[in-house]
Steps between C-alpha positions, in 0.01 A plus 500: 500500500240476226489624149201716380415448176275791334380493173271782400391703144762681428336798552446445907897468513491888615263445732631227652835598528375789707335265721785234533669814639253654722528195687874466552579306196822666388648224281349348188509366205268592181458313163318754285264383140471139597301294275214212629125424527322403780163550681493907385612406149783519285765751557702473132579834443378470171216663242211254679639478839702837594529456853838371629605407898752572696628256768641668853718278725572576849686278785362573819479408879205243578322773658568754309392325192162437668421846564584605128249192352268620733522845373496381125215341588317818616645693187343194248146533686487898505631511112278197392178725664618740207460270231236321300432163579703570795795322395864621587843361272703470843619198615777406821688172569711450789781259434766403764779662466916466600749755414828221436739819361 
């Protein structure tokens, strides 16, 4: 099993909820307004950084997991055409994963 790990602008959360779902994904986890900075920025939530994130965690099968990256993938590239400098706040881990309870 392997753990997706999805952290996103808060604002995408809708968007990729719907996706997550349109793909079979019918158990998650969200963390809504989560605070950071990386290679898009800071995402504070505050006066000079407004954005937040939201982090989306899903356990799936090997193979299922691969389709959905793959998919995220295609969903970064066609929503990163849409913006300037081509640059998308979207990015997926895969961690290994064991469900012990």
């Amino acid at each position: 099993m392997q753990m997706l790990m999805v952290i996103s602008r808060s604002s995408l959360l809708e968007d990729l909820l719907a996706l997550l779902a349109s793909l079979g994904v019918d158990a998650s986890t969200q963390l809504p307004n989560v605070h950071g900075a990386g290679q898009d920025g800071a995402a504070l939530g505050t006066f000079d950084s407004p954005h937040t994130n939201a982090v989306t965690f899903a356990a799936l099968e090997e193979a299922k997991a691969s389709r959905v990256v793959a998919e995220l993938e295609a969903f970064r590239d066609r929503c990163a055409g849409l913006r300037p400098g081509g640059r998308m706040p979207l990015r997926v881990f895969v961690l290994p994963c064991t469900q012990v309870v």
